[in-house]
C-alpha positions as CSV (number, residue, x, y, z in Angstrom):
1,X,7.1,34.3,43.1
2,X,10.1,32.5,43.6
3,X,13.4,34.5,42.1
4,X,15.7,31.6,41.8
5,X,14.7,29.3,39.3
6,X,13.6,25.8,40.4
7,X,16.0,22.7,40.2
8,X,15.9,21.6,36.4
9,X,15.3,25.3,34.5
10,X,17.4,28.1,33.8
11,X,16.4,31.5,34.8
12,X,14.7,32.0,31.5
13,X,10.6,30.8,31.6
14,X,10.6,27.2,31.1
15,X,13.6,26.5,29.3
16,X,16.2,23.3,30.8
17,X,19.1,24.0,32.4
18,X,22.1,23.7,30.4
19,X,23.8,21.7,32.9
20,X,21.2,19.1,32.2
21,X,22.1,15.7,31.4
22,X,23.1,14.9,27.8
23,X,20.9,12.9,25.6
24,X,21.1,9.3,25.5
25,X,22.3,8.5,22.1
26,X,19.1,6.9,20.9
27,X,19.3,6.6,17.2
28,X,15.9,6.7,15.7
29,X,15.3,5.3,12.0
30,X,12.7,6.9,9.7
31,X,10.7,5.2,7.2
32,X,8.1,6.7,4.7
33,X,5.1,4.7,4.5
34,X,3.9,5.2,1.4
35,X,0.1,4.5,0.2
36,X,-0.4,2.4,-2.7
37,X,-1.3,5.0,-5.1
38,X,2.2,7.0,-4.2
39,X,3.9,3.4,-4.0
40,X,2.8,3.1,-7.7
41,X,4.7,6.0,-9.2
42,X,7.1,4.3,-12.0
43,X,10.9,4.8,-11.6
44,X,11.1,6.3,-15.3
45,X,14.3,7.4,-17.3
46,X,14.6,11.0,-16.1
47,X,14.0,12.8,-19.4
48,X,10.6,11.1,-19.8
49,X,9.8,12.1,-15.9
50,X,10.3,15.8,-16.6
51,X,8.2,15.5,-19.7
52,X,5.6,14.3,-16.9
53,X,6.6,16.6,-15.0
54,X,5.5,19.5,-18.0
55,X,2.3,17.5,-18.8
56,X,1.0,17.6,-15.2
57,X,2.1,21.3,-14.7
58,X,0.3,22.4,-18.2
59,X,-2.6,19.6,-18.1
60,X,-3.7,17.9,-14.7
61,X,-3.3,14.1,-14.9
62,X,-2.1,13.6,-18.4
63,X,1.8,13.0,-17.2
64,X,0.1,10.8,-14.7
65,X,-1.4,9.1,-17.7
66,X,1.7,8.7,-19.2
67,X,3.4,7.1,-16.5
68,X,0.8,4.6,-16.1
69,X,2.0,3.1,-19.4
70,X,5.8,3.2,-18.8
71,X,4.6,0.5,-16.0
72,X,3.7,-1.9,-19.1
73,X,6.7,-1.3,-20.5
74,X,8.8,-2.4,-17.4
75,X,9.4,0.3,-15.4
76,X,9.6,-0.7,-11.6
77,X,7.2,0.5,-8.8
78,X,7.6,0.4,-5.3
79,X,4.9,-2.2,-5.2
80,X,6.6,-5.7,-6.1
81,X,4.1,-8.0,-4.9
82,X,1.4,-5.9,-6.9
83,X,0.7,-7.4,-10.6
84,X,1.6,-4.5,-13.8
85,X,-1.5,-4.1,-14.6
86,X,-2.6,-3.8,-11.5
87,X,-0.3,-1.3,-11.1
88,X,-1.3,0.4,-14.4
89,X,-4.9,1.0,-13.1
90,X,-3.7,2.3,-9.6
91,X,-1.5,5.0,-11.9
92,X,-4.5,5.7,-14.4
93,X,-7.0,5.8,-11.1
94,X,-4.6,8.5,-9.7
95,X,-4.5,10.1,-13.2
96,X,-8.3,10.3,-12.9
97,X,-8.8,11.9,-9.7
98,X,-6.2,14.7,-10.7
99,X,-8.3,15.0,-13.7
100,X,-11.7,15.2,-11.6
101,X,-10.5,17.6,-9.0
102,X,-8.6,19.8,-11.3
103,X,-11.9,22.3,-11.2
104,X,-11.6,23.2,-7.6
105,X,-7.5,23.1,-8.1
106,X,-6.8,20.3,-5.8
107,X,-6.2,18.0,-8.2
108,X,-4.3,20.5,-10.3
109,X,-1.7,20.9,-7.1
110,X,-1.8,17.2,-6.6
111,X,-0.6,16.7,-10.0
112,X,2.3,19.2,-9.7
113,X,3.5,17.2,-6.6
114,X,3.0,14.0,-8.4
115,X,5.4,15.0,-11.6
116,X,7.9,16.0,-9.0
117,X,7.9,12.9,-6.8
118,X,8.6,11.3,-10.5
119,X,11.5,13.2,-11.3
120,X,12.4,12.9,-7.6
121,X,12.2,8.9,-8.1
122,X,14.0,9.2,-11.5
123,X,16.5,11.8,-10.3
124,X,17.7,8.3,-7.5
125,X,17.1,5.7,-9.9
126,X,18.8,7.0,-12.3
127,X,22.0,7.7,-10.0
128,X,21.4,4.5,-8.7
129,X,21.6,3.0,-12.1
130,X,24.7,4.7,-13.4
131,X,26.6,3.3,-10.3
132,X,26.7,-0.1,-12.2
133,X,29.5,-1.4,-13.8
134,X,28.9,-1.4,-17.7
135,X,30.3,-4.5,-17.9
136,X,29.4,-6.8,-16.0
137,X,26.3,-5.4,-14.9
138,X,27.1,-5.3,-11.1
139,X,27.3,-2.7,-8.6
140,X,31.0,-1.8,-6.6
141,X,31.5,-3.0,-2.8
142,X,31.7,0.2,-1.7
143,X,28.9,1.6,-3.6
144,X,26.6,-1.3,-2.0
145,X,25.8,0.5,1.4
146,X,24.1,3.4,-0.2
147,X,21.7,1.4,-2.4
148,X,20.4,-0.9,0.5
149,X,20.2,2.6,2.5
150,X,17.7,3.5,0.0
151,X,15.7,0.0,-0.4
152,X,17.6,-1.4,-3.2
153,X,19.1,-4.6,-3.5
154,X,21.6,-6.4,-5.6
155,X,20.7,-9.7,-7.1
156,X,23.9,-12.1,-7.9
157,X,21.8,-14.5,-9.8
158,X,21.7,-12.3,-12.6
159,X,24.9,-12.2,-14.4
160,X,23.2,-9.4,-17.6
161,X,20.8,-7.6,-17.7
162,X,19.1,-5.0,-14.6
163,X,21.8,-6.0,-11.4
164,X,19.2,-3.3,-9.2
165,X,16.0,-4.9,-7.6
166,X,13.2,-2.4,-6.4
């Protein structure tokens, strides 16, 4: 065996040098690809996505359920180009296989994590939300980098109403 270490390692097993060379500075973005039944989670007011959150905990799928009905009554989804009710069956689909895999408690965990991605979803939009001016309806310049950071956009042509597109 050889008792210096070779060019490249320090004298412990394997491990680099620290005289190596630093990294090069490569910055690597991240994106979540979400499937279309995650993508159809609603962004709900945050009260109603912890009572989804206590429905799935106590009954697998039934929050689920609920959500799938606060898409009919506007609430955004990841998936624009999707029609609602579209979207409502995805969320009542999902709401069923929780239900159907609750007796071999897969579908019971799934249905945990799904009521806390919903309050997770809630917990931006609504931060998101409060960032608007109740005014005028439009978000600060300074507050603008954070939202795109995230995926949402500011539309100017709306001068009332939601300023946040999804």
């Amino acid at each position: 065996m050889d008792p210096f270490p070779k060019e490249g390692e320090s004298a412990a097993a394997g491990e680099p040098s620290r005289g190596a060379a630093p990294s090069s500075g490569v910055v690597v973005q991240v994106r979540e690809k979400k499937g279309p039944l995650r993508a159809a989670i609603p962004y709900m007011p945050f009260p109603v996505a912890v009572i989804c959150l206590f429905l799935n905990t106590f009954v697998p799928g039934l929050g689920t359920f609920v959500s799938a009905f606060t898409v009919l009554c506007g609430a955004r989804t990841d998936l624009p180009d999707r029609h609602m009710c579209c979207v409502f069956w995805l969320n009542i689909a999902a709401a069923l296989i929780q239900i159907l895999t609750a007796i071999v408690m897969v579908g019971w965990i799934m249905s945990i994590f799904w009521g806390m991605d919903m309050v997770i979803l809630a917990s931006k939009y609504s931060a998101l939300t409060s960032l608007t001016s109740p005014l005028c309806g439009r978000v600060a310049g300074s507050q603008l980098l954070p939202l795109q950071a995230i995926g949402l956009h500011c539309r100017e042509e709306e001068p009332q109403g939601r300023a946040l597109q999804v």
